[in-house]
VEXLOVO-577142 format. One record per residue: residue number from 1; z, x, y of N, C-alpha, C, CB in turn. Coordinates in pm, whole numbers. Each point is the difference from the previous one (the first is absolute). Glycine has a CB too. Layout:
<sites>
     n      n_w      n_u      n_v     ca_w     ca_u     ca_v      c_w      c_u      c_v     cb_w     cb_u     cb_v
   NUM        Z        X        Y        Z        X        Y        Z        X        Y        Z        X        Y
...
</sites>
This chain:
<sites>
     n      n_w      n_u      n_v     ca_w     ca_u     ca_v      c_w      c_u      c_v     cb_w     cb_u     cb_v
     1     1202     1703     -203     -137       34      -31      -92     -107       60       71      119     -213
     2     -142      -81      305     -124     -108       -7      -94      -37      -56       41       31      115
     3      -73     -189      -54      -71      -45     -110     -136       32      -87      125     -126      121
     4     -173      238        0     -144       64      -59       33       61      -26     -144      -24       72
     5      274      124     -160      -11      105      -24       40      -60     -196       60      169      309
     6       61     -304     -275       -5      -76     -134      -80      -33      -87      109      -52       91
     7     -257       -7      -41     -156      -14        6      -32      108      -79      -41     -102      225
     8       36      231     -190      -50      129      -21       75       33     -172      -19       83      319
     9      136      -89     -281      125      -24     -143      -29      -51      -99      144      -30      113
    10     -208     -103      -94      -11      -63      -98     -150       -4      -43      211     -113       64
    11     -313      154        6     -116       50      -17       31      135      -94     -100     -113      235
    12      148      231     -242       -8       48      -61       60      -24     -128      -52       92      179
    13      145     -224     -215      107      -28     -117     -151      -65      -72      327      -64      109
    14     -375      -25      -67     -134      -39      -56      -98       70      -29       46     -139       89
    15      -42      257      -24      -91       87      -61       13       78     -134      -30        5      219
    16      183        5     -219       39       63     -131      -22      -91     -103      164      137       97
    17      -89     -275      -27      -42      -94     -153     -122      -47      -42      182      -78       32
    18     -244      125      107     -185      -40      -71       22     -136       -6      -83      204     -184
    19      184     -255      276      -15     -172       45     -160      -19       79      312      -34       63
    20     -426       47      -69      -89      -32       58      -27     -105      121      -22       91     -203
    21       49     -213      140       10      -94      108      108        6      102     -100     -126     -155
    22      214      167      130       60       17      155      -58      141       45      246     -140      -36
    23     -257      182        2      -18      179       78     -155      -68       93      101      268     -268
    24     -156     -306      214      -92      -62       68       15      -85      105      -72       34     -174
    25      142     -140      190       77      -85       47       56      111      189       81     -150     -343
    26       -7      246      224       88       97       93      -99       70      132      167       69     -241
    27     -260       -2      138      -96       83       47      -78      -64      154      -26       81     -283
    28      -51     -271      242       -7      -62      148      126      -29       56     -202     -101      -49
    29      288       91       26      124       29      128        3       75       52      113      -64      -61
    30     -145      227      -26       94      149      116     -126      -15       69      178      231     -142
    31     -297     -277      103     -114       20       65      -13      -67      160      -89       13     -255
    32      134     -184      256        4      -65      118      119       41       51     -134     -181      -59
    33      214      244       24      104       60       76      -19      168       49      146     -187     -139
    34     -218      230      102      -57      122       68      -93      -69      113        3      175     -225
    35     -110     -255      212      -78      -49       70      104      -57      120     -193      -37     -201
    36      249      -11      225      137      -39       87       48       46       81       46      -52     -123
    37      -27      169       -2       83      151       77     -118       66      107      164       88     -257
    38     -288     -114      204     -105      125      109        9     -139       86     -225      226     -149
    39      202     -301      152      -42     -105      101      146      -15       99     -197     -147     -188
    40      319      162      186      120       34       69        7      107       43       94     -119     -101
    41     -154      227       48       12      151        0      142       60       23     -232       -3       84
    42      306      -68     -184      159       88      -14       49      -87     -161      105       39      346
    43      -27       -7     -382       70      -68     -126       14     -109        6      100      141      -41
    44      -99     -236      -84       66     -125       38      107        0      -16     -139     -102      -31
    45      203       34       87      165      -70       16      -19     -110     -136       57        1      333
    46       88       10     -392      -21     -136     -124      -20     -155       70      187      138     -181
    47     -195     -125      299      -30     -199       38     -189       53       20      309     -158      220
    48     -359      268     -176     -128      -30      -15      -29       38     -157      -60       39      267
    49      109        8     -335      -83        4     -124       32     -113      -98      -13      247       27
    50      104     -363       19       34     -110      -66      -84      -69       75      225       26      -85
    51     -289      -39      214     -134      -58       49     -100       -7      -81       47       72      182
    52     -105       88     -214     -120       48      -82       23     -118     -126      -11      309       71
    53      110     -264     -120       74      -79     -160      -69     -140       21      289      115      -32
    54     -200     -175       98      -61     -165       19     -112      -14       16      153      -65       88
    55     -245      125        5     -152      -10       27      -63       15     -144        4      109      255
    56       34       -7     -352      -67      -10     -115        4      -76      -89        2      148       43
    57      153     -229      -44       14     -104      -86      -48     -122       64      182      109     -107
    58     -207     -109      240      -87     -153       89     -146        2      -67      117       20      285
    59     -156      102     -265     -180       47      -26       -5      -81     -176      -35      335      170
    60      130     -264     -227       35      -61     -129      -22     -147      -57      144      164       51
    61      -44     -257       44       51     -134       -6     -144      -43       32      278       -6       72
    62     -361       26       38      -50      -60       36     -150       31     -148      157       -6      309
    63     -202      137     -326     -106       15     -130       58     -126     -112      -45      316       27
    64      180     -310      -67       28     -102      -83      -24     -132       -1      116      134       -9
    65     -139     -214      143       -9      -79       64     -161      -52      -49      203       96      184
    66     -272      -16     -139     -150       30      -42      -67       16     -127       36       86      174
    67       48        1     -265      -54       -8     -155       38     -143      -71       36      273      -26
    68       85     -327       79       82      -83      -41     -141     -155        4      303      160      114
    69     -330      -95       -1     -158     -109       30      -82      -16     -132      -51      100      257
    70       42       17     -311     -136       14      -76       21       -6     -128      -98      127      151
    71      244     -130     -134       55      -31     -215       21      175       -6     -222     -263     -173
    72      215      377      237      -18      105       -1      162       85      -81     -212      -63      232
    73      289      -30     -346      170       20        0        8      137      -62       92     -261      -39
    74     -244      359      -30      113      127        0       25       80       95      -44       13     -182
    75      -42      -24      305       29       82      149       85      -48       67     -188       58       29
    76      221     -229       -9      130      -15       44      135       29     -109     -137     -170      160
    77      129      194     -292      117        7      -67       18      201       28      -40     -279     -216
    78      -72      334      257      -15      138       31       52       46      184     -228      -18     -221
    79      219      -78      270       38       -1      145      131      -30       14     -206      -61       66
    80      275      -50     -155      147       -3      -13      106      108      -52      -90     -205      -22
    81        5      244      -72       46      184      -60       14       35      164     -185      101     -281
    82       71      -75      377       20      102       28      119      -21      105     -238       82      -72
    83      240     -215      146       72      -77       98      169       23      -67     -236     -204       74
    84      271      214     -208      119      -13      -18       34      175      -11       -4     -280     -117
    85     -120      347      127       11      145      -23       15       87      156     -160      -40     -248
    86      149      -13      340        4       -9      144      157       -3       52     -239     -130       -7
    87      233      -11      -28      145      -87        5      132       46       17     -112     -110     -128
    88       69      204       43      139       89      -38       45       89      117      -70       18     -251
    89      -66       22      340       38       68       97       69      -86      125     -183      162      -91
    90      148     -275      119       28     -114      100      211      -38      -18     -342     -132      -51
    91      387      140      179      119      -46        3      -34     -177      -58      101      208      224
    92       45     -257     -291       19     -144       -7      -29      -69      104      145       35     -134
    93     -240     -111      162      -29     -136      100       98      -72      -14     -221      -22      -12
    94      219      -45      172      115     -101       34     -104     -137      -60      164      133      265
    95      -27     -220     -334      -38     -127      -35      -41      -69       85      117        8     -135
    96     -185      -96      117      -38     -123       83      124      -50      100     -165      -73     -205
    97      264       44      114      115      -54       84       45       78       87       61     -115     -153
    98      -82      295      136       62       69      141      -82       -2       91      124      142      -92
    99     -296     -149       63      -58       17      105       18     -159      119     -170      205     -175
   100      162     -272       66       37     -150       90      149      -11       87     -138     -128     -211
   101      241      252      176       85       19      112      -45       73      132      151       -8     -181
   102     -243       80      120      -40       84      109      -62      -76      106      -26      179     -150
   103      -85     -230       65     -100      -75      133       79     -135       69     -253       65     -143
   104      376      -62      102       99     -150       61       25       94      152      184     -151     -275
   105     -113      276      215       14       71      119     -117       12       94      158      111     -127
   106     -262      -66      111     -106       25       64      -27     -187       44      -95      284     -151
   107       75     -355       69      -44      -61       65      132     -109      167     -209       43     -295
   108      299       27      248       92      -33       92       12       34      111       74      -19     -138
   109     -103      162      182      -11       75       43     -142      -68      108      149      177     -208
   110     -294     -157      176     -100      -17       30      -57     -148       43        8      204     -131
   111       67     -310       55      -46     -103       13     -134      -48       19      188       21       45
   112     -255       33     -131     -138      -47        9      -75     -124      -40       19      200      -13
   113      -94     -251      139      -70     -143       20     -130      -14     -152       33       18      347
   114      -86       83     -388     -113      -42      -23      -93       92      -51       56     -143      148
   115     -160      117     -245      -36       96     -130      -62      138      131     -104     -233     -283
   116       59      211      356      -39       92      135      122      166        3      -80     -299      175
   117      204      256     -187       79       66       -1       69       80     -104      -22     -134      149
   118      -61      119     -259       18       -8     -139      -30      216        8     -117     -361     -115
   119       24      411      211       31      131        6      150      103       50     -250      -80       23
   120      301      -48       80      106       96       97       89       16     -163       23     -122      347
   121       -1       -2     -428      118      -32      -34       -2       60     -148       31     -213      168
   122     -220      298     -212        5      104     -118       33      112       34     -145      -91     -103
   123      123      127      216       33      146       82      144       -4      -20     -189       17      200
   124      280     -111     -189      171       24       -1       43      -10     -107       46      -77      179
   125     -122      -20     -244       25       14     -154      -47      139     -116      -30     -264       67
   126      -30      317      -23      -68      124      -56      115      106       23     -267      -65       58
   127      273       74      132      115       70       37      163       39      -53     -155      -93      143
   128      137      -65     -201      173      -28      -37      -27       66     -186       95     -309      203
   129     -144      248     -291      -50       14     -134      -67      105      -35       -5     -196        4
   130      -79      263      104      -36      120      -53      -52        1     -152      165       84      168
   131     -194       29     -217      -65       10     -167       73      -56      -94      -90      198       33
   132      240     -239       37       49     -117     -120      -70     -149      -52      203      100      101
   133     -285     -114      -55      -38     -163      -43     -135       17        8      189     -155       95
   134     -272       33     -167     -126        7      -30      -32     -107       91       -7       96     -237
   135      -86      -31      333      -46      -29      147      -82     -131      -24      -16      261       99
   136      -72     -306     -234      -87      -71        3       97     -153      -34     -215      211      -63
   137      313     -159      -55      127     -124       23       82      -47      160       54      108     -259
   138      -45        4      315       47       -4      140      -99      -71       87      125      211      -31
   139     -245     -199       21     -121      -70      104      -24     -145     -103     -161      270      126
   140      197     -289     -237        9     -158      -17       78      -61       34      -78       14     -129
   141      257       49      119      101      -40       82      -38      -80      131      109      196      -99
   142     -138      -91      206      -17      -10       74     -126     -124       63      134      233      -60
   143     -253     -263       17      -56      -72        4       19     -173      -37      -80      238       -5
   144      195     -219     -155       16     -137       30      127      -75      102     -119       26     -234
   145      198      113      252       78      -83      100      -78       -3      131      226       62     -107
   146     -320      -29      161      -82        0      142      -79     -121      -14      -26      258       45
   147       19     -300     -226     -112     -139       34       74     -115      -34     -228      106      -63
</sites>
């Protein structure tokens, strides 16, 4: 079954239970994932709708980031609801320690001089890791071994 159709599944299980806050939750997902779908103009495949997924929990991380500014804790304790309500759709991320095998490879491979090069060597790293790992841990990786 794919993953927008799981989405859809469990949107309607919340509807029966009159779970409000996830059906809601659910409801902007099938939504940016329809939006996706017209903007591709064919179905998604489960690695693009685990794209969509992450983008909403980034958009997320980052509002939290911001209320977190202002003392604002029942919208970030309301944004973590929704981030762990997301979550569920996202495969397990590679730990820190696998991605740091990875980029040994890459960086073995590439041998790069200098923070300048710090694009060739996210492009292979992206390539290799794909939607398994969280890209923004991967671009700190990557930066402190370049400095």
């Amino acid at each position: 079954m794919a993953l927008t159709d799981d989405v859809v599944k469990d949107m309607t299980t919340a509807m029966k239970a009159q779970d409000k806050f996830n059906l809601s939750v659910l409801r902007m997902l099938k939504t940016a994932l329809q939006n996706e779908k017209i903007n591709l103009k064919h179905d998604l495949s489960d690695d693009e709708a685990i794209t969509v997924i992450k983008r909403q929990v980034k958009q997320r991380k980052d509002s939290i980031t911001e209320y977190a500014k202002y003392g604002k804790t029942e919208e970030v304790d309301k944004l973590n609801k929704e981030i762990e309500c997301l979550s569920k759709y996202l495969p397990e991320e590679l730990s820190e320690e696998q991605i740091n095998k990875v980029l040994d490879e890459v960086f073995a491979e590439l041998k790069p001089e200098s923070i300048k090069e710090m694009g060739k060597v996210m492009k292979e790293a992206t390539t290799r890791l794909g939607s398994a790992a969280d890209m923004s841990l991967v671009s700190s990786l990557v930066k402190q071994r370049l400095s």
